[in-house]
C-alpha positions as CSV (number, residue, x, y, z in Angstrom):
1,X,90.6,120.7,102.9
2,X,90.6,119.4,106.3
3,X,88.0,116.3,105.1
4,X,90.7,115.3,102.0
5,X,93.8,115.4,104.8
6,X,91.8,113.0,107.3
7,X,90.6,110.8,104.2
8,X,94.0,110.3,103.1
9,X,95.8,110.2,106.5
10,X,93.5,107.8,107.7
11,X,93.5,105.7,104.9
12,X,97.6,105.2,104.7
13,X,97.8,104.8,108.5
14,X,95.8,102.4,108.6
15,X,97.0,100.2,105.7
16,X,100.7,101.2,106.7
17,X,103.1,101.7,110.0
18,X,104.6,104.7,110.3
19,X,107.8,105.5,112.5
20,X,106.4,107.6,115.4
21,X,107.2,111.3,114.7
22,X,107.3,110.7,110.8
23,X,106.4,113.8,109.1
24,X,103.5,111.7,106.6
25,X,102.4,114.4,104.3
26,X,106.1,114.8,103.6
27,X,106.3,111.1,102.6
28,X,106.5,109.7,99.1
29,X,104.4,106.7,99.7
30,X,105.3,105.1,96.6
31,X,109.4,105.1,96.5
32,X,109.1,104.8,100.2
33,X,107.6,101.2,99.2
34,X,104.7,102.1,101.3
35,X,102.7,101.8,98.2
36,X,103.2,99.4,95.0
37,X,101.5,100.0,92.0
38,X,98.5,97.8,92.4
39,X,98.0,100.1,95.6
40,X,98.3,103.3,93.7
41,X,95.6,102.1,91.5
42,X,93.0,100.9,94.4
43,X,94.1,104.0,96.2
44,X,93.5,106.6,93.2
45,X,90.2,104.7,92.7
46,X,89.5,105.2,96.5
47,X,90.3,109.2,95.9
48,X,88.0,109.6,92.4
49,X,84.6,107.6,94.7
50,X,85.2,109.6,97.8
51,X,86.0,113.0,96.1
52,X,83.9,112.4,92.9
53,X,86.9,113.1,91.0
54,X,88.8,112.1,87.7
55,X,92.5,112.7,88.1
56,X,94.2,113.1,84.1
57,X,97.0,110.9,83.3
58,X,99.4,114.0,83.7
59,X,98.1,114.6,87.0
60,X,99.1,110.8,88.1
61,X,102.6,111.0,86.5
62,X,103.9,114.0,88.3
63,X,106.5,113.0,91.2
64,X,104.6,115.3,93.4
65,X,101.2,112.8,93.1
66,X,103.2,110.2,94.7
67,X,104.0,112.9,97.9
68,X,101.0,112.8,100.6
69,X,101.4,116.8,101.4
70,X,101.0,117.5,97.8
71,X,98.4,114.6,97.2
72,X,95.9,116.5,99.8
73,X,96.8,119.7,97.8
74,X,95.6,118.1,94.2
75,X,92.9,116.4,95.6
76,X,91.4,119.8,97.8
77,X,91.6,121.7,94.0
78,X,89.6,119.4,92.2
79,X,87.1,119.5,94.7
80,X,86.7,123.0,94.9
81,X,86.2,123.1,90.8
């Protein structure tokens, strides 16, 4: 789990600024505008190469894809299927 948190952390901080002390895996990067949706797509892409994983179109329409705490959740599953 600890190798899908620091992917993902690393990659939004250093594509985005954070306000010090922000809570990030609490964020949702996408309402937030922290993310549009050509981002998601690169981003998800990004996840599936790293990972070597295919996330279904359910998966990418829940609210709780779009949260970075629940993100590093769904991504440390399908890697340990």
């Amino acid at each position: 789990m600890e190798k899908v948190r620091e992917f993902i952390l690393d990659r939004l901080q250093k594509e985005y600024s954070f306000k010090e002390g922000t809570d990030i895996e609490k964020i949702n990067y996408v309402e937030e505008g922290y993310m549009d949706s050509l981002g998601l797509i690169q981003f998800i892409g990004e996840l599936e190469d790293e990972f070597d994983i295919e996330f279904s179109d359910e998966e990418m329409m829940e609210d709780s894809f779009r949260v970075v705490g629940s993100l590093i959740d769904l991504v440390t599953k399908k890697v340990g299927e």
